[in-house]
N, C-alpha and C positions, 0 to 999 in steps of 0.2 A: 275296677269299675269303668276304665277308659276316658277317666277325667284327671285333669291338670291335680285337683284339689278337693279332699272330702266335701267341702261345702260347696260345689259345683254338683252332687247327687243330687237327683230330687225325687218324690214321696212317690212316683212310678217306678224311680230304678230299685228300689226296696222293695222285697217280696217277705211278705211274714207265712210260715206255714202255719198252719192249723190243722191238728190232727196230722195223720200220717200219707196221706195224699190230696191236701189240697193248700193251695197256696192263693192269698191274695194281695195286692199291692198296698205298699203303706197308706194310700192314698181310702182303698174301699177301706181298711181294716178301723182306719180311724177316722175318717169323712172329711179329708182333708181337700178344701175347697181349690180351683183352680189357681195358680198363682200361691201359693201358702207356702214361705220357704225358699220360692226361687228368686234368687239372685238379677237384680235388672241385667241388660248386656254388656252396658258398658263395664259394671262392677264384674261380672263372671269374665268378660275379657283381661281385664285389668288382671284377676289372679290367675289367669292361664298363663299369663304372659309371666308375671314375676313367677311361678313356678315351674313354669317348662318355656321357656324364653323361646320366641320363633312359635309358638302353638303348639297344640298336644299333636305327637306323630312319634313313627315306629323309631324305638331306637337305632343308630344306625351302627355303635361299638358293641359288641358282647366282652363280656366280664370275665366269660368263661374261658375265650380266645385268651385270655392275658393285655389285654387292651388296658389300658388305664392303670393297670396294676404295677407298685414299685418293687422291685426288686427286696430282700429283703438286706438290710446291711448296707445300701444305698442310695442315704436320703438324699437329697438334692440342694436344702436347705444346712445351714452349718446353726448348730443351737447354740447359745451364746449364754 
């Protein structure tokens, strides 16, 4: 959805379909008044930041490359 945090969505980025071609937002579907559910700034800052530290933005390792990935048989750690 392009947020740090489920609870950073709001009742616009939620699309309910009804029927087989029409869609309306959480917001018409349930009369969800403006403000209702969103987050003041400083609290939606606050969880951006404890969950994508530095703010939301493109990854810059893929997973896929082998980035971050340990080898298998080669932990780094010694278990005790």
């Amino acid at each position: 959805m392009g947020v740090a945090h489920p609870g950073l969505i709001n009742a616009d980025d939620v699309d309910i379909l009804c029927g087989d071609y029409e869609a309306r937002s959480l917001r018409e579907a349930y009369g969800y008044q403006d403000g209702w559910g969103r987050l003041g700034t400083g609290l939606a800052r606050e969880i951006t930041e404890l969950m994508a530290p530095g703010g939301s933005r493109p990854e810059t390792r893929s997973i896929e490359k082998g980035e971050g990935e340990k080898p298998l048989g080669h932990d780094t750690e010694s278990i005790t």
